[in-house]
N, C-alpha and C positions, 0 to 999 in steps of 0.2 A: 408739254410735248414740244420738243425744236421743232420736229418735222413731220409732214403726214406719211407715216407709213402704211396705215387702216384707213377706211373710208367709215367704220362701224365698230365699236367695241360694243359685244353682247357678254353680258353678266349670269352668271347663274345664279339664284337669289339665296338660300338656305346655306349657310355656310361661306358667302363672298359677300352680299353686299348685309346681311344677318348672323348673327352670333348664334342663330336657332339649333342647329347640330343637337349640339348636350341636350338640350330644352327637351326638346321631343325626343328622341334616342330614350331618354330618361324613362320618360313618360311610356312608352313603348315599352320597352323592356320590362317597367313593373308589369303592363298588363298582360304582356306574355308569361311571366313568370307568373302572376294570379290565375292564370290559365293552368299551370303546371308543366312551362316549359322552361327548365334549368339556364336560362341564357343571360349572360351579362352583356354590359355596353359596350366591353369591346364587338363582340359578337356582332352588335347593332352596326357597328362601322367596317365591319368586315363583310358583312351578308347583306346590311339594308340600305347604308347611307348610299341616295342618291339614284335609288329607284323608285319610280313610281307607286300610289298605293296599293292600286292591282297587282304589280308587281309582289308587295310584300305580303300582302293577303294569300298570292299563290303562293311564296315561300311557307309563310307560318304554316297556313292546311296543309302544305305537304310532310313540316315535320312534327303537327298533333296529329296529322293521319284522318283528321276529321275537319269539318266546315269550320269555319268559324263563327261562335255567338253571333245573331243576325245583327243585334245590336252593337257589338266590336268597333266599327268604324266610328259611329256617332259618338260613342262613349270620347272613342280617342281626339275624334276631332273639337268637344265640347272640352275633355281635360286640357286638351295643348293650346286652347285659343287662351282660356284661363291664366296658365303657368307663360303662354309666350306675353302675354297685355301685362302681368308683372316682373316678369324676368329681365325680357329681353331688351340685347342693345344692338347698335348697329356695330357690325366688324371695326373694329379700333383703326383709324387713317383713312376710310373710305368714303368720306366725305371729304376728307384734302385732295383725292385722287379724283374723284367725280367735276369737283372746284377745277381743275388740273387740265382736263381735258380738252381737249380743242374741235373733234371731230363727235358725230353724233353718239349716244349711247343707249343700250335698253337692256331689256331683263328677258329671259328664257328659263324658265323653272319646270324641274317635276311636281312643281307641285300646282293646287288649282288657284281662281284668281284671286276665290275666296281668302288662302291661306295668305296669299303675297298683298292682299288688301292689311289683312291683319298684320304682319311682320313689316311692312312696309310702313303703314299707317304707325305701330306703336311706336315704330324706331325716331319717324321725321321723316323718311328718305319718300315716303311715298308720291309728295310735288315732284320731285325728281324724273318719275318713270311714270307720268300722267300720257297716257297714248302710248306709253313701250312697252308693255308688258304681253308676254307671249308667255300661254303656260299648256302642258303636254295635253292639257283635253282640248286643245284643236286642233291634234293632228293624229293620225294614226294610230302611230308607236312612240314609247316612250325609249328615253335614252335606255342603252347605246347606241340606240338607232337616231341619225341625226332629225329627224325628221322639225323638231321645235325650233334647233340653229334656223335651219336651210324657211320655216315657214317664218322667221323674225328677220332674217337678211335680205325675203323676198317683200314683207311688206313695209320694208324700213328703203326697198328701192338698192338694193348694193348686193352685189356677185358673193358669192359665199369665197369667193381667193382672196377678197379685201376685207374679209370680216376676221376680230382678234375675239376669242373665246376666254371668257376668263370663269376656270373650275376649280373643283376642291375635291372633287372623288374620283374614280378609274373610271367609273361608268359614265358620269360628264365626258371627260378628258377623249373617251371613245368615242364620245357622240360629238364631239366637237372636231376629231379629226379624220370620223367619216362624212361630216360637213365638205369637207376640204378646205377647213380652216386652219389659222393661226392659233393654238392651243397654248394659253398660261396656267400651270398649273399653283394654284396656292397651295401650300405644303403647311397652313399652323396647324392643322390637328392630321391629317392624312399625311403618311411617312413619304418622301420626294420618291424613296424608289417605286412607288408603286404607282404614281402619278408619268413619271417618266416610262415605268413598263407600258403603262397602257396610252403613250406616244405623247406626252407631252411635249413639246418645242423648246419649253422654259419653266422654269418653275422658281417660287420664290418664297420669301418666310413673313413677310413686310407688307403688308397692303402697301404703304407710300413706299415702295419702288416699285410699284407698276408705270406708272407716267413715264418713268426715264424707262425702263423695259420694253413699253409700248412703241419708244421712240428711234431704239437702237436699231440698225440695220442688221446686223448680225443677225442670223439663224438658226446657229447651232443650240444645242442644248444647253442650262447652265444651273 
């Protein structure tokens, strides 16, 4: 970065600084579908990528019409620690970009710290975000309500107007820019329009052009 435009780059973890998206989507999906509910992975990425687990737990019961096996979660959290400790990689250039950086950075996830110990840890990236890591069970509400920005800008010490957002799904992207933040949207697997509907600033295809992104003055959308 030539110049400080941010005083804080906050990351979202699943999907920016993790390749986990498919991973778990995957894995989801079958067991909904072993449940008897007809949904493929796009479905996963239209309806779920990017909400909390509560969140999807009241999605699923609403469309089997009934609870969910008490057991559901554990299953799902015990299959995806599994498939993510063999699968997974970190997002391709985002460790050039972190190397990159000039101003502080950290993580803000829907998910828990459990899961970002695990994705973190299998990747390498987790020395990285040793003390930055903020995830939605400390605060309220989960995105698109800002509530996890606004509580990692407040204990990182920086105004939520100097803080850059960097998302991958519409329900980040909202939660980031009812922050009153600076909102990047990454575009490799989520389509840019729909990143830009729900207000991105920028959006990009490249983990390594974010650094020069981060840096440019400009504001408009691109």
């Amino acid at each position: 970065m030539n110049k400080k435009r941010f005083d804080l780059v906050i990351f979202d973890c699943d999907g920016v600084l993790v390749d986990s998206e498919l991973i778990t989507n995957r894995i989801f999906v079958l067991m909904l579908n072993e449940l008897g509910l007809p949904l493929s992975l796009d479905d996963m990425f239209e309806q779920f990528v990017g909400r909390s687990m509560p969140q999807c737990v009241a999605i699923v019961t609403g469309l089997l019409g009934r609870p969910l096996p008490e057991d559901f979660e554990e299953k799902f959290q015990r299959r995806s620690r599994a498939a993510l400790k063999s699968e997974l990689k970190a997002v391709a250039g985002i460790e050039t970009v972190l190397a990159a950086l000039t101003v502080p950075f950290c993580v803000a996830s829907s998910g828990t710290h459990e899961k970002m110990q695990t994705t973190l840890g299998a990747t390498g990236l987790l020395p990285q975000f040793a003390g930055k890591m903020y995830s939605v069970t400390e605060v309220a509400r989960s995105k698109p309500y800002p509530d996890v920005f606004l509580h990692a800008a407040s204990r990182q010490g920086v105004a939520p107007a100097a803080c850059a957002v960097v998302e991958d799904t519409p329900t980040g992207v909202r939660a980031g820019v009812a922050a009153g933040m600076t909102v990047f949207g990454y575009c490799a697997l989520t389509p840019r329009a729909s990143l830009i509907a729900a207000g991105a600033h920028h959006t990009f295809e490249r983990m390594r052009d974010l650094p020069d992104l981060l840096a440019e003055p400009s504001s408009s959308r691109t």
